[in-house]
N, C-alpha and C positions, 0 to 999 in steps of 0.2 A: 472189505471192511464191513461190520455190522452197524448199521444205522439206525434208530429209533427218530422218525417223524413224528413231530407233533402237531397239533390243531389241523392235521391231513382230512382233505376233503377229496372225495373221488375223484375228483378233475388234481387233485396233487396226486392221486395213485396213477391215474392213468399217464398223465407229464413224465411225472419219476420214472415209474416204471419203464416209460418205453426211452429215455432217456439215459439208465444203467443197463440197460439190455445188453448181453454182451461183457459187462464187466464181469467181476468177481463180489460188486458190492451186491451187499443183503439187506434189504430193506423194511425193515415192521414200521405199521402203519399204525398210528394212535390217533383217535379223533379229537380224545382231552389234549386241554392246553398244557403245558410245561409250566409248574409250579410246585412248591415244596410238597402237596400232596400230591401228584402225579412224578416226582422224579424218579420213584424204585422203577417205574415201567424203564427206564433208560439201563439201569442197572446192567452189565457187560457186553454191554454198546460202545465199538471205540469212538464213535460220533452220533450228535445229534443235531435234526435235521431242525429249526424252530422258524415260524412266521412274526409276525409283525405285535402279538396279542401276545405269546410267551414270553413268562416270569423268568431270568437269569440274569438273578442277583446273587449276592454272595453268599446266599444259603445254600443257593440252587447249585451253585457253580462247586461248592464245596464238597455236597454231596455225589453232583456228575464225579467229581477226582476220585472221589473214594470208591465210587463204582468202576471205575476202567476208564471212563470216559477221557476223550485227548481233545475232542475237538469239536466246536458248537460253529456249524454251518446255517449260516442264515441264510434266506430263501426270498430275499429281501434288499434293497438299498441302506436302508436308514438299520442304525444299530443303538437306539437311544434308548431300546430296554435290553439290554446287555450292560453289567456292569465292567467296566474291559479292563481297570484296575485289579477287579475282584479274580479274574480272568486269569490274568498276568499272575496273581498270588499261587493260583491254583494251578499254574501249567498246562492249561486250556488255555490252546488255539484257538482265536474267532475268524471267520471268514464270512463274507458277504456276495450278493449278486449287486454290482457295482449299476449296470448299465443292462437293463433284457430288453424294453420296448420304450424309448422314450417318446416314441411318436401314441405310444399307446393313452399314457398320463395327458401328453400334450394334446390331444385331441377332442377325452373327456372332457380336459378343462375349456376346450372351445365350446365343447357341444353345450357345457353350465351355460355359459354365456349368451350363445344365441335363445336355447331353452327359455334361458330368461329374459332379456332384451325383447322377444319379438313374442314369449307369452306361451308361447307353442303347447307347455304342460298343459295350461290352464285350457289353451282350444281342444285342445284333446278330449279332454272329459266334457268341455259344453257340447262339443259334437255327438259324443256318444250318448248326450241327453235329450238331444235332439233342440238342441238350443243353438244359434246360428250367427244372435246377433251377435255384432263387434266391439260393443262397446266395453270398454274396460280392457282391452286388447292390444291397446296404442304404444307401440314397440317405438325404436330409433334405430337411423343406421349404425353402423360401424363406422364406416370412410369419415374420417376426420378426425373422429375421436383418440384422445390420450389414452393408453392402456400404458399403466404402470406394472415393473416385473419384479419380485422381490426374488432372489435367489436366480442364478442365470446361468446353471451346469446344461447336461443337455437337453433337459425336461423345458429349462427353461426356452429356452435357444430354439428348441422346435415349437412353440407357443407362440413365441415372438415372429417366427419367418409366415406363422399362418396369420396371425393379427395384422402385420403387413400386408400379410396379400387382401387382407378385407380393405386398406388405403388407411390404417391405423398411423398414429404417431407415435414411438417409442421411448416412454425411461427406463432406466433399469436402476437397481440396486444389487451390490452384492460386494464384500470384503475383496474376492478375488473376479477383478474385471475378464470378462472376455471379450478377445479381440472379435472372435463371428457374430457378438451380436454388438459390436461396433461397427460393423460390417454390415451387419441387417438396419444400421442409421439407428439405434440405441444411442440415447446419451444415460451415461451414469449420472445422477445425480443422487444428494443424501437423500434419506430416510420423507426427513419433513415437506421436501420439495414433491419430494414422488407423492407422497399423500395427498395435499397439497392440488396438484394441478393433472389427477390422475381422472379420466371418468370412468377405467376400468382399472381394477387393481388384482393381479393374481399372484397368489402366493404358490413359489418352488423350493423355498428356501427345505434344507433340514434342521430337524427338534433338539437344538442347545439349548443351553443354559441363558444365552444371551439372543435365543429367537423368542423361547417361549413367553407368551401373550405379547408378542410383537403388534400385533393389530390388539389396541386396548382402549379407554376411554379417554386417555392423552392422545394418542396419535389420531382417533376417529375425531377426537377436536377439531382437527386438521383440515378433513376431506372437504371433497365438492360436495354440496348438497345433494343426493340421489345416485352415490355413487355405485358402482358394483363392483361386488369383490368377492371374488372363489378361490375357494382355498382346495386343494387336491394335493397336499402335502402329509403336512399333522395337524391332530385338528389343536395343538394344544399351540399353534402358531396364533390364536384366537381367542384372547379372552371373551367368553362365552357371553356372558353375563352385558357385558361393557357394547357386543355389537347387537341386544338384544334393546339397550337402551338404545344404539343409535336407529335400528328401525323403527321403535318405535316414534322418534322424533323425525323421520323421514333423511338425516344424513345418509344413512344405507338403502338405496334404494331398491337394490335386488341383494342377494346374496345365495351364492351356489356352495354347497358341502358338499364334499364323496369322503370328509373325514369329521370327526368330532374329538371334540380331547377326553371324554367319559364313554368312547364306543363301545369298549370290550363292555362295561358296566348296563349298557344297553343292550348288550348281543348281537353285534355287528355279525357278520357272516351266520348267523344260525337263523332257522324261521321262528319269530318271535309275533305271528299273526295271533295265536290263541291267547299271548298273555298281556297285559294292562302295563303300560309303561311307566316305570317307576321312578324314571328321572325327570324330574317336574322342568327343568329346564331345557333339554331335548323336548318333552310335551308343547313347550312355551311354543320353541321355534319352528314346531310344525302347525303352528295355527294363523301364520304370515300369510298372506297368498303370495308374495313375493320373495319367498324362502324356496328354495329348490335343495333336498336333500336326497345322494342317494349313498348306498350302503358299503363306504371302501372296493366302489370297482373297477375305480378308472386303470386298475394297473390289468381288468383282467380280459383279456384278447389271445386267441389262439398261440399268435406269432410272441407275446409276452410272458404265457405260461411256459412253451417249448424251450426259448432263451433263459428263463430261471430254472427249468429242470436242467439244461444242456450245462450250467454253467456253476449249479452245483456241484452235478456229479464230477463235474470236470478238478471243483476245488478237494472234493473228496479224494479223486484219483492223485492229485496232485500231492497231496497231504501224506496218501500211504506210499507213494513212490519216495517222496524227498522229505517227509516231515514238516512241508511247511503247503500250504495253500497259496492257489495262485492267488487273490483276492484277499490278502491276509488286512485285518485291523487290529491294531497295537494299541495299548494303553494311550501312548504316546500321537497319536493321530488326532489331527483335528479332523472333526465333521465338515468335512466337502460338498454343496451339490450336488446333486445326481439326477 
């Protein structure tokens, strides 16, 4: 099959590449994002490879059909910029990378935590200034503490058995319970309870209609005074605005991102060192000291990128043998976990 990658970053050449080796498939590499100006580069490509940043909506998807295109392989979990209706119209296949490293996400989101709890960024830089003292440093344990789970597939699941090991108490949240982290002494309880009596709150859920701004100025009503909550999902799981007022009222007392809900509009993944940030409210939330932001990574580990090359090419192969993708997502599909 001929393939057109988009938003491909050398670590996606090197992945891909040595992950089709051996096949038949052809791979072109595009550094632009997939959007109604970038779609001709797709033009008689029977697939296209897209990340998490790429436009396929019903213009996009319209034009892939008219080009040759069969089949939009994401490279990714979550499929909340794909319109899969539009999809379905057009005779475009979606397929996803379900599962590559969920210890990878899950680890990030420990490392927010402790990062922030015990200060760590902050000593960092007074070390390197030759500054020593401790004050302003004053961290807490873990052991004891409630960590609430919003979303609880495997991302979550592997969060929750490391939170335990630190002597944490467990809630969770999620439409569809699982039995392993009943198992790991999770108790489900709703939404408001978890906010509520949580003094760490992480977010695994994925980006519906009925997550988005899930954490908002209602629900942060809610929380413990000084709570922490990282988000390593979407960042649009987050109304922006709403947990800008809770830090500044001290409800939020840490808060970790590795997502924002206006990243692309920021330049997530490109080096954006030489230019002036234009989004005044990412600007806001970098002026916290108790803000920890880093730039959509937690998915990116050797062992995470191998399992999304291995598992695309895999869907690709599977698509030209039988027409249909192992990993296939239907119009028809609710957003699951992952």
């Amino acid at each position: 099959m001929r393939v057109a990658v988009f938003s491909s970053k050398p670590y996606d050449v090197r992945s891909l590449g040595a992950a089709a080796a051996g096949t038949d498939h052809r791979l072109d590499f595009f550094e632009a994002r997939l959007n109604c100006e970038q779609v001709p580069l797709a033009s008689g490509h029977d697939a296209v490879c897209v990340f998490v940043h790429d436009e396929v909506d019903e213009r996009v998807l319209q034009a892939l059909a008219s080009g040759g295109t069969r089949l939009v392989a994401l490279r990714a979990a979550g499929f909340n910029n794909v319109d899969l209706d539009a999809a379905r119209d057009a005779g475009i296949r979606v397929c996803r990378v379900p599962a590559y490293s969920p210890n990878a996400v899950a680890e990030h989101a420990v490392a927010l935590v402790l990062s922030l709890v015990r200060r760590t960024y902050r000593a960092y830089n007074r070390v390197r200034d030759g500054n020593f003292a401790l004050e302003g440093l004053l961290g807490f344990d873990l052991n004891g503490k409630c960590v609430g789970i919003v979303g609880t597939g495997r991302i979550g699941t592997v969060f929750a058995g490391a939170m335990k090991g630190f002597g944490c108490r467990l809630l969770a949240y999620d439409p569809y319970p699982n039995e392993e982290m009943v198992a790991l002494g999770a108790r489900y309880v709703d939404l408001p309870e978890l906010f509520a009596e949580s003094d760490i709150i992480a977010l695994h859920a994925p980006l519906t209609p009925q997550t988005r701004h899930l954490v908002n100025a209602d629900s942060l009503a809610g929380v413990k005074s000084g709570v922490v909550i990282v988000n390593t999902s979407r960042g649009a799981l987050i109304d922006t605005d709403a947990v800008i007022e809770a830090l500044k009222d001290g409800r939020v007392g840490y808060l970790g991102l590795d997502v924002y809900e206006e990243e692309e509009k920021v330049g997530f993944y490109e080096d954006q060192s030489a230019s002036i940030i234009q989004d005044d409210t990412f600007a806001r939330l970098l002026t916290f000291p108790n803000v920890l932001i880093t730039a959509h990574q937690a998915f990116f580990t050797a062992e995470a990128l191998a399992g999304i090359a291995n598992t695309t090419i895999a869907n690709l192969t599977a698509f030209e043998r039988d027409g249909v993708p192992l990993h296939e997502v239907a119009a028809e599909e609710p957003a699951r976990p992952s």
